[in-house]
C-alpha positions in Angstrom: -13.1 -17.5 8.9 -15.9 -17.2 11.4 -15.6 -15.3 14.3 -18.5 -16.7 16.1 -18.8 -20.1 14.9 -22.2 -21.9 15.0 -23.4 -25.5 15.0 -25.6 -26.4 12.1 -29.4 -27.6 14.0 -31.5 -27.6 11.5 -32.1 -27.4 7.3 -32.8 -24.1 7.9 -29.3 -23.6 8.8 -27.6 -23.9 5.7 -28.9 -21.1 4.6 -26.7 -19.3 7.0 -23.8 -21.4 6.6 -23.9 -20.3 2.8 -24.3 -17.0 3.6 -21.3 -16.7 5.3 -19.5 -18.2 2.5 -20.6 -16.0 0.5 -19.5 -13.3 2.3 -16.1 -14.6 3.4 -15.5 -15.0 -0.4 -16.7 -11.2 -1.4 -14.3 -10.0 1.3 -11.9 -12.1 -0.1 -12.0 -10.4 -3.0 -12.4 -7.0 -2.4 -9.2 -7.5 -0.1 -7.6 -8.3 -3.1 -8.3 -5.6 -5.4 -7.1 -3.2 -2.9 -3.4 -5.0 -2.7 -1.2 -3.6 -5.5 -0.6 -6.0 -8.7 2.7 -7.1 -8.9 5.1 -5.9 -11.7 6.7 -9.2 -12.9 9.2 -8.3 -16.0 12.6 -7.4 -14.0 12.6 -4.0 -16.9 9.4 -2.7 -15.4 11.3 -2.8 -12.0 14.0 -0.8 -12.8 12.5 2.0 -14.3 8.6 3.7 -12.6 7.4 6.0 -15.0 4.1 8.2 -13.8 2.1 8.8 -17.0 -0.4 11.5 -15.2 2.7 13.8 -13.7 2.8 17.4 -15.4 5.7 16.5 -16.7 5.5 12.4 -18.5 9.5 12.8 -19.5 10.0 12.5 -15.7 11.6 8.9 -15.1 11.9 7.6 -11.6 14.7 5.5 -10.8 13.3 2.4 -8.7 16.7 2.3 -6.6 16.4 6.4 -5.5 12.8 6.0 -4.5 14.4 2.2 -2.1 17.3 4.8 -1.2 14.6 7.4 0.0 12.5 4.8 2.1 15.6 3.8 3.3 16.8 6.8 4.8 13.4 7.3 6.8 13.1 7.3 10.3 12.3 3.0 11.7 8.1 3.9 12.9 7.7 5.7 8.7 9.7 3.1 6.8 7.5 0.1 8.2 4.4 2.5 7.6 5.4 3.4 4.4 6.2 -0.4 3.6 3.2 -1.6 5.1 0.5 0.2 3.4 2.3 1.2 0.2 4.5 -1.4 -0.9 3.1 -4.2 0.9 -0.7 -3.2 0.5 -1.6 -3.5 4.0 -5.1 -1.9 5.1 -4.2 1.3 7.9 -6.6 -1.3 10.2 -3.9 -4.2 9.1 -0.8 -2.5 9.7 -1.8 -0.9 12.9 -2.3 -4.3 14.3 1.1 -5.6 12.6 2.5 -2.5 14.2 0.5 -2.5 17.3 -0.4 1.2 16.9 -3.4 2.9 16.6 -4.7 3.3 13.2 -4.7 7.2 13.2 -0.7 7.1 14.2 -0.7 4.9 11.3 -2.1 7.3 8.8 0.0 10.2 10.7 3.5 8.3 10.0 2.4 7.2 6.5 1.6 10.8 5.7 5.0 12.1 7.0 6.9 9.2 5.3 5.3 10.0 1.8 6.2 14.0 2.7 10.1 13.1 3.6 10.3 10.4 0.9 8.9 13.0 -2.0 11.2 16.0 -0.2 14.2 13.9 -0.8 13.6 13.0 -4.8 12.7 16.4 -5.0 16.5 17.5 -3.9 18.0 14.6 -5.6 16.2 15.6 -9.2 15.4 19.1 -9.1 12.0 18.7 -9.2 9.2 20.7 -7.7 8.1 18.7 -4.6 3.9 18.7 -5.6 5.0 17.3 -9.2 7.6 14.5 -7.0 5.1 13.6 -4.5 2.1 13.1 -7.2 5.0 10.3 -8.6 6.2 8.9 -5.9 2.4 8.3 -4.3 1.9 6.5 -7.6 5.6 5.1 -7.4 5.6 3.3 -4.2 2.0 1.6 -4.7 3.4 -0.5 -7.9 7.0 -0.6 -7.1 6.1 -4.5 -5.7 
């Protein structure tokens, strides 16, 4: 989408105009590889397994870590949903939030400390083993 958009006067023009194509469409994609790819088999939903935690027999129930995002305060949960489950940039979600972008990264940060605090309790974890697995958890859980 142009910002600034400009009326074509001349062959020399076009170059532009392609330009910006171009650049729209590198944008593009680079937008994309920065969402998270969705998990389609209904197995791989139930069950998030982090295969770099200290511990690989640690299993993470999908519906604890919902339960857990849940519980969190309104401003954290749509943080937390924003940028990790949705795959929001901080810059989008602090305009789909109207916050800043720093009170953005502030409320994400305490969401993924409360969220990894509360598996930790559930399972008996240590929290720096939980938070390395839900960090990983919430950014393919959709």
């Amino acid at each position: 989408m142009l910002q600034r958009p400009r009326f074509l006067r001349s062959e020399d023009d076009s170059g532009y105009l392609l330009r910006v194509l171009r650049n729209t469409r590198v944008s593009g994609r680079r937008r994309a590889a920065r969402r998270p790819q969705r998990l389609d088999a209904p197995d791989e939903l139930m069950r998030i397994e982090e295969l770099s935690a200290a511990q690989p027999e640690v299993k993470l129930d999908s519906g604890t870590l919902y339960q857990a995002i849940a519980a969190l305060p309104v401003p954290f949960r749509d943080a937390l949903v924003a940028v990790d489950v949705i795959g929001m940039s901080y810059e989008e979600a602090a305009r789909a939030l109207r916050a800043r972008e720093a009170t953005i990264t502030t409320r994400l940060h305490r969401a993924r400390q409360r969220v990894a605090a509360a598996l930790a309790e559930e399972s008996g974890i240590s929290p720096a083993v939980q938070r390395s697995a839900v960090d990983a958890a919430t950014r393919t859980a959709t």
